[in-house]
ZADO-1210 file (C-alpha; in nm, 4 decimals, padded with zeros to 6 digits):
<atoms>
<atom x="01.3921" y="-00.0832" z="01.7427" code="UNK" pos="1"/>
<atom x="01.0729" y="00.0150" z="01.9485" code="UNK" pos="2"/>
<atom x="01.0796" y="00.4157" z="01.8981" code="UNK" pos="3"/>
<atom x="00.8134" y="00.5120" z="02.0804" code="UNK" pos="4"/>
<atom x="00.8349" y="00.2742" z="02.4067" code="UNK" pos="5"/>
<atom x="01.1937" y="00.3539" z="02.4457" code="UNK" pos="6"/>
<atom x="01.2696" y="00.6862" z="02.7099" code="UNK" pos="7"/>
<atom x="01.5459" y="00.7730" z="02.4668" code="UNK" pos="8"/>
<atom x="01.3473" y="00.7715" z="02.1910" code="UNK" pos="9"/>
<atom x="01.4872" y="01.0737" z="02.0213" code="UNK" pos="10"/>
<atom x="01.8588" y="00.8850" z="01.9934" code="UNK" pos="11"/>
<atom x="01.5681" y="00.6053" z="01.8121" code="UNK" pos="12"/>
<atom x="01.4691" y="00.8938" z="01.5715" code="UNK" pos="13"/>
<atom x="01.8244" y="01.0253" z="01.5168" code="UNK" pos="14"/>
<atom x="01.9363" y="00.6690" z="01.4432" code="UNK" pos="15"/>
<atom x="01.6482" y="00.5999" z="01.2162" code="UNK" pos="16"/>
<atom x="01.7242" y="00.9181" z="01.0157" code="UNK" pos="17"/>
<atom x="02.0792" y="00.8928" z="00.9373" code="UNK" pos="18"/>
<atom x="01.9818" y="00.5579" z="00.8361" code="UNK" pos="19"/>
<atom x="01.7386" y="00.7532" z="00.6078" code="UNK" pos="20"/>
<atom x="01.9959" y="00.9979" z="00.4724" code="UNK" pos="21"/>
<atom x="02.2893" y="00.7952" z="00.4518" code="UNK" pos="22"/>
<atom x="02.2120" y="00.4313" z="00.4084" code="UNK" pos="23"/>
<atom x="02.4201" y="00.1839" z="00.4521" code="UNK" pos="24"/>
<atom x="02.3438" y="-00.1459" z="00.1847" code="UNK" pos="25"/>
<atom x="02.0441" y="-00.1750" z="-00.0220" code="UNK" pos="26"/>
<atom x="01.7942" y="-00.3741" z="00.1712" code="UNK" pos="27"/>
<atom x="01.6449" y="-00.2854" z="00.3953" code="UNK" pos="28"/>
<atom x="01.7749" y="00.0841" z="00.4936" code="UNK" pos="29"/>
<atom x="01.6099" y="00.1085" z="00.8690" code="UNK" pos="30"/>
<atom x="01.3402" y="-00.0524" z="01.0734" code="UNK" pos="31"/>
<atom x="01.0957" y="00.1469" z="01.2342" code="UNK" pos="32"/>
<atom x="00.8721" y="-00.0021" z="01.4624" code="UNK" pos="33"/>
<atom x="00.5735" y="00.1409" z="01.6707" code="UNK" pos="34"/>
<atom x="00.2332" y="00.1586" z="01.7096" code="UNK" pos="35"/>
<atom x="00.0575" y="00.2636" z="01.3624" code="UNK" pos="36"/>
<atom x="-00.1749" y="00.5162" z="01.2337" code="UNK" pos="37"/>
<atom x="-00.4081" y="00.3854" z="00.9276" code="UNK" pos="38"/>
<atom x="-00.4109" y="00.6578" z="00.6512" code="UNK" pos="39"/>
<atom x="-00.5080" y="00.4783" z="00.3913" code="UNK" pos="40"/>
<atom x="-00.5101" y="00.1214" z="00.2397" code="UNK" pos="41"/>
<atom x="-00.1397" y="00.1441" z="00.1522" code="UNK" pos="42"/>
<atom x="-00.0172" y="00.3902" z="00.3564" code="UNK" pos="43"/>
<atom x="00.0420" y="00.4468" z="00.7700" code="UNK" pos="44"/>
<atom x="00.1850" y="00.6059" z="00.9937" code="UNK" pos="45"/>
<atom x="00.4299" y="00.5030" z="01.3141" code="UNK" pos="46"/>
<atom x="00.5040" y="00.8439" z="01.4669" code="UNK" pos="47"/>
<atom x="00.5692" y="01.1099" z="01.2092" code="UNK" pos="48"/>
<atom x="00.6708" y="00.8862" z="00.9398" code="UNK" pos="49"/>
<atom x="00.4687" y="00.8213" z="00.6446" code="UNK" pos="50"/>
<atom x="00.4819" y="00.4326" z="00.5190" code="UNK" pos="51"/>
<atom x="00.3852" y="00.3584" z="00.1971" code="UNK" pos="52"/>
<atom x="00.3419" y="-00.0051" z="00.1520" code="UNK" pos="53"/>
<atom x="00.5868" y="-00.1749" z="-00.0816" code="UNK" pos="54"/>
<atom x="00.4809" y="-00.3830" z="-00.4016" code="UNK" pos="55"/>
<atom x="00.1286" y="-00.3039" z="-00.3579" code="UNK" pos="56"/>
<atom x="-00.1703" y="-00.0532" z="-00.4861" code="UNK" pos="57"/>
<atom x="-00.4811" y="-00.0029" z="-00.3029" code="UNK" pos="58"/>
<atom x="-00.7568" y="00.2663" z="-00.4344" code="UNK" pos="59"/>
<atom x="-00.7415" y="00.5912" z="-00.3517" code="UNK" pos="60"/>
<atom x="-00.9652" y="00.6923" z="-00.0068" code="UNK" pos="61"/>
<atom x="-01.2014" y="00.9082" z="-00.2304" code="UNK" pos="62"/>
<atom x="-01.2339" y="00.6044" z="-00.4726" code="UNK" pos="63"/>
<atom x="-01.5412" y="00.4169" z="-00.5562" code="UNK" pos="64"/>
<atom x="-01.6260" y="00.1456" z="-00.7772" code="UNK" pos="65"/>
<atom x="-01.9028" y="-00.0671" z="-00.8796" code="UNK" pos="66"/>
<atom x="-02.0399" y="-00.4093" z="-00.7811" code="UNK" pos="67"/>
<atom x="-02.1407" y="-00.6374" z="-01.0196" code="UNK" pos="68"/>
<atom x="-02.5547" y="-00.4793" z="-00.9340" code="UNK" pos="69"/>
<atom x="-02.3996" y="-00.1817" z="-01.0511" code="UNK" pos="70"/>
<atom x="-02.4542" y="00.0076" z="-00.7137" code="UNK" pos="71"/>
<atom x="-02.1729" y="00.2366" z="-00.6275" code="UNK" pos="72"/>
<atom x="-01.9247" y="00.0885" z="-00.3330" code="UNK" pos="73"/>
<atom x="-01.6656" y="00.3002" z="-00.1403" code="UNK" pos="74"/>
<atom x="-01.3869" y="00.0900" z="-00.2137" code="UNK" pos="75"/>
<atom x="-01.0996" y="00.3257" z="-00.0766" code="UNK" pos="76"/>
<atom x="-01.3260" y="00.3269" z="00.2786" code="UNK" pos="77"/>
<atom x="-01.2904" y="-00.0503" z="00.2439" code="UNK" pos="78"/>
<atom x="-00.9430" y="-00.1070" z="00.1652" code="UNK" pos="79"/>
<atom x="-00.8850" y="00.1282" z="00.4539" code="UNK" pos="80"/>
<atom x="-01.1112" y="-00.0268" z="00.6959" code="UNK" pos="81"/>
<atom x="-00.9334" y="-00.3547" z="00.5889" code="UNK" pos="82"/>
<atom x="-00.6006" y="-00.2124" z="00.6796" code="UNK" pos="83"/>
<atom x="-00.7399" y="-00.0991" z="00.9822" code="UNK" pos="84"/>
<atom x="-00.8965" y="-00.4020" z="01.1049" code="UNK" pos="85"/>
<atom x="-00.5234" y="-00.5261" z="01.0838" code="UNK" pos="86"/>
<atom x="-00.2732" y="-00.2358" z="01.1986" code="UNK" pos="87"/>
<atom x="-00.4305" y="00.0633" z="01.2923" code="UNK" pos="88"/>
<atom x="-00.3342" y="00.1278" z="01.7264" code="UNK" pos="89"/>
<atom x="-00.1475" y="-00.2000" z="01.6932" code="UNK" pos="90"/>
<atom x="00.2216" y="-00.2314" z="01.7219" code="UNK" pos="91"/>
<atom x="00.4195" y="-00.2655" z="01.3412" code="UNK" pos="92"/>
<atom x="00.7631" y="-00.3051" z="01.2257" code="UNK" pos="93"/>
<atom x="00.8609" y="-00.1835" z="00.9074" code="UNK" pos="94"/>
<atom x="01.1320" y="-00.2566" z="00.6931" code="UNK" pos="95"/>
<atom x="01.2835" y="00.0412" z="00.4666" code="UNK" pos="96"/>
<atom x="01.3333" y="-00.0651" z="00.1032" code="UNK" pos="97"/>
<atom x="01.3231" y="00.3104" z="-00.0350" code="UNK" pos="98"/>
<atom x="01.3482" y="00.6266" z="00.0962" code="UNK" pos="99"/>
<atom x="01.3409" y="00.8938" z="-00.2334" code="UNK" pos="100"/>
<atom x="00.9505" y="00.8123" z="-00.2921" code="UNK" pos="101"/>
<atom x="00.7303" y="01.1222" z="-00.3765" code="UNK" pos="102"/>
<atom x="00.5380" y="01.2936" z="-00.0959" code="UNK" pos="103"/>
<atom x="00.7523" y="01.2740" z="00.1863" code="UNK" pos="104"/>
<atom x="00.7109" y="00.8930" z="00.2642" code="UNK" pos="105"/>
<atom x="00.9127" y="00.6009" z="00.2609" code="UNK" pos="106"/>
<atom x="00.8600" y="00.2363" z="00.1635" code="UNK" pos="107"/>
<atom x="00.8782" y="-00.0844" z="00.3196" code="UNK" pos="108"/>
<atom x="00.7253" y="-00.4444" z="00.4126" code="UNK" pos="109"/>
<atom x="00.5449" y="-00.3365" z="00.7412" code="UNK" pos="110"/>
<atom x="00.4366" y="-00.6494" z="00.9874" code="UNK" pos="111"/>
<atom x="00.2251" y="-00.6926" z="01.2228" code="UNK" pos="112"/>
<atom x="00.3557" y="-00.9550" z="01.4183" code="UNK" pos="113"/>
<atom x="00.4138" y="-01.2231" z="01.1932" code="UNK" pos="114"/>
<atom x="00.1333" y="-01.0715" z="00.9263" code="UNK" pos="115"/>
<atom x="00.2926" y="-00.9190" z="00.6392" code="UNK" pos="116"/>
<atom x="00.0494" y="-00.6039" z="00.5915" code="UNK" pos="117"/>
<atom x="00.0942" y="-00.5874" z="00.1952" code="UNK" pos="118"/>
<atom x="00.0686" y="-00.9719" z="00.1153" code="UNK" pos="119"/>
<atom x="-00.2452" y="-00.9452" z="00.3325" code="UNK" pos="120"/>
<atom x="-00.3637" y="-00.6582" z="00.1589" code="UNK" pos="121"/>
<atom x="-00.3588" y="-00.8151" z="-00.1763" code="UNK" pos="122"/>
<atom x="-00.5142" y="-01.1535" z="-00.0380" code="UNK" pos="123"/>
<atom x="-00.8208" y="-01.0431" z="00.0899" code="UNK" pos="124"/>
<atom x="-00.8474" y="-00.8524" z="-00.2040" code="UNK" pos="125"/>
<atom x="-00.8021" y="-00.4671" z="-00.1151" code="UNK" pos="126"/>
<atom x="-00.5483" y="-00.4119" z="-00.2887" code="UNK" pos="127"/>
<atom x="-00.3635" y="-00.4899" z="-00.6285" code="UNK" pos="128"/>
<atom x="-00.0027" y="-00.6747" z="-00.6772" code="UNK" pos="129"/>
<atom x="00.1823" y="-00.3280" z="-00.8141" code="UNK" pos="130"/>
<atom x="00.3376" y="-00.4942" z="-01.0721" code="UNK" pos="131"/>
<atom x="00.5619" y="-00.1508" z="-01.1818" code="UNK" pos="132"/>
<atom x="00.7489" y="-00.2008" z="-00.8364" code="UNK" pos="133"/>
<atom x="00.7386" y="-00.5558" z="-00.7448" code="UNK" pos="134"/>
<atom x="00.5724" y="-00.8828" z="-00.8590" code="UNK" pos="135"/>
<atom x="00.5782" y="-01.0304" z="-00.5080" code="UNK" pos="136"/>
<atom x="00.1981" y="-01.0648" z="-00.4127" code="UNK" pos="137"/>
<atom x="00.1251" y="-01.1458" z="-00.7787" code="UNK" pos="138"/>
<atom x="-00.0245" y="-01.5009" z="-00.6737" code="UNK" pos="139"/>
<atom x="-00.2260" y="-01.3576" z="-00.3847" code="UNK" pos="140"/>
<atom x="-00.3551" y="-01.1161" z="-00.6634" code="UNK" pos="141"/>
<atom x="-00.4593" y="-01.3970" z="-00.8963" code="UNK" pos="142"/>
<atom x="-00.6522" y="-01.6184" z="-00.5745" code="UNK" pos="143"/>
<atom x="-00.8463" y="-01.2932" z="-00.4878" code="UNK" pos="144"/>
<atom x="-00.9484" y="-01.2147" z="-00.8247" code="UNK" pos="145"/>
<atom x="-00.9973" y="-01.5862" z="-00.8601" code="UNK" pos="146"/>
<atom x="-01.2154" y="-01.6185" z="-00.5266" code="UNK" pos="147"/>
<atom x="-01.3494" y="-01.2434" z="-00.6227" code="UNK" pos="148"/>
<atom x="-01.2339" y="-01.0792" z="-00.2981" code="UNK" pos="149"/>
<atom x="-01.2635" y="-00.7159" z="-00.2525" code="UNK" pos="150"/>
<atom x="-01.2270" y="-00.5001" z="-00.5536" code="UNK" pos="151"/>
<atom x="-01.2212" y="-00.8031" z="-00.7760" code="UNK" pos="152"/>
<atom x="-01.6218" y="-00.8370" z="-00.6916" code="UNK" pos="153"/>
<atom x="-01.6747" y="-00.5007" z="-00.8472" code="UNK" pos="154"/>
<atom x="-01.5820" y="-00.2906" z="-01.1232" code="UNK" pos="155"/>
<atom x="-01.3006" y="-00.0831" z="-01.0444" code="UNK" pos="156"/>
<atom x="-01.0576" y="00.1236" z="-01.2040" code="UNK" pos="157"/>
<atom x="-00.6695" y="00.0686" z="-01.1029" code="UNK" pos="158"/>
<atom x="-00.5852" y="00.3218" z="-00.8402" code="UNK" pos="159"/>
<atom x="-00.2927" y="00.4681" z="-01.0803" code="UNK" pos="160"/>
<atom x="-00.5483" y="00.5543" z="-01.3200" code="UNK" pos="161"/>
<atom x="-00.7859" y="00.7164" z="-01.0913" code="UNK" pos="162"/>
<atom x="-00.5058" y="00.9245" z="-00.9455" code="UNK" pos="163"/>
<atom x="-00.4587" y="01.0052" z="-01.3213" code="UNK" pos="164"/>
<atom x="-00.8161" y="01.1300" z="-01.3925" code="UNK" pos="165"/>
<atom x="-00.9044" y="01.2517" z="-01.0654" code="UNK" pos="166"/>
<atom x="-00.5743" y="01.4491" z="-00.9415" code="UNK" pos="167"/>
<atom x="-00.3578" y="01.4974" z="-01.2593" code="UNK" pos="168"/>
<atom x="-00.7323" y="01.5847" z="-01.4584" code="UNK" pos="169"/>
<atom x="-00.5556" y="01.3931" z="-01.7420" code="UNK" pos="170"/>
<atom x="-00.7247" y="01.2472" z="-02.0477" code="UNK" pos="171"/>
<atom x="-00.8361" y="00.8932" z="-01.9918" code="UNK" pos="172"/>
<atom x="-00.6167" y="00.7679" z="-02.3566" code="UNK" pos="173"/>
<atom x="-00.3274" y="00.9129" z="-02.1900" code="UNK" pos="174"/>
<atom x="-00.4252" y="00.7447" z="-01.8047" code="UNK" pos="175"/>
<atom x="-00.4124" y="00.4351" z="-01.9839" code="UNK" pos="176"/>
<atom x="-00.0979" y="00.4979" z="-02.1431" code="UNK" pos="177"/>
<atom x="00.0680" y="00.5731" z="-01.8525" code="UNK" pos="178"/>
<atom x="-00.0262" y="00.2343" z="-01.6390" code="UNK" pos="179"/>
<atom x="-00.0141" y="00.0011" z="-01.8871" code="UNK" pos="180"/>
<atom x="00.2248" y="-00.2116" z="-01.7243" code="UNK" pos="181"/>
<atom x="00.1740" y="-00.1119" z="-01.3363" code="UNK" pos="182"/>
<atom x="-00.0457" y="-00.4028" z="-01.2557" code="UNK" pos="183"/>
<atom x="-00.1443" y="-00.7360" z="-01.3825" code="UNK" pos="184"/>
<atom x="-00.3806" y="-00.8064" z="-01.6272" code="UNK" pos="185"/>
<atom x="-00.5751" y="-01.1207" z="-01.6879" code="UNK" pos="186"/>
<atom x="-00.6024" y="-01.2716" z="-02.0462" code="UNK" pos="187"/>
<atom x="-00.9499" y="-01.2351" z="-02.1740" code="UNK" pos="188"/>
<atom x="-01.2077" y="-01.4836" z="-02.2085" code="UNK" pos="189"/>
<atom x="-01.2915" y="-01.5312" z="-02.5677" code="UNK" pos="190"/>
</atoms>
């Protein structure tokens, strides 16, 4: 369903929220499709709804990290740049999975053309395999950190835990509490 191409694009809109409100079956709930606004590396926009990517974690816009010189990267710039690059005044169709997330979004497996936006994400490396939700990009995940792609060639903290620190001012014990098991962990070298 092209919303925004279609003169009756308000009986789109009313469609696409009943389909919102009172779903039908379990996967997906509604397509959207339309050209897409880049907010952040896991998040757009096609018209006034807000998309967060399924299955996937990218950090935070105000997030940096450090490469492996120690000099301080803007990794949420890059992971939104990246998203950009792919999506961003381009036409995507997104598939509703869930539609009681926090903040007024919904999520789903947005495409561009054929280009699954999330899987993508993860394989170049700008974003993490969200574990918590989903373990579908967990091989991606484990290439990029393999090839070190992205935020695997820097130090980096896992977005969930920067939103921790940063927004909820939490103590960093109790940060790590809380995402101990929302992304994938690597077994140490001894």
């Amino acid at each position: 369903m092209i919303c925004y191409k279609n003169p009756m694009w308000f009986i789109c809109f009313f469609t696409f929220a009943l389909s919102i409100f009172f779903p039908a079956h379990a996967d997906p709930v509604a397509t959207v499709e339309g050209i897409a606004r880049v907010k952040d590396g896991d998040t757009l926009f096609i018209g006034p709804v807000e998309i967060r990517f399924a299955g996937i974690d990218a950090p935070e816009s105000e997030q940096r990290c450090r490469d492996f010189d120690k000099k301080t990267v803007e990794a949420g710039v890059m992971a939104t740049a990246a998203l950009k690059r792919m999506a961003d005044g381009k036409l995507v169709r997104c598939e509703i999975t869930d539609n009681k997330t926090t903040y007024n979004r919904v999520v789903a497996e947005c495409f561009a053309g054929d280009v699954n936006l999330s899987r993508e994400m993860v394989r170049q490396g700008w974003a993490y395999a969200y574990v918590r939700f989903s373990t579908a990009y967990l091989a991606e995940e484990k290439d990029a950190r393999a090839q070190q792609r992205g935020v695997h060639a820097m130090k980096c903290a896992y977005p969930a835990y920067f939103r921790c620190r940063e927004f909820d001012q939490a103590p960093a014990k109790e940060c790590q509490a809380k995402i101990r098991n929302d992304y994938f962990r690597p077994p140490r070298a001894n």
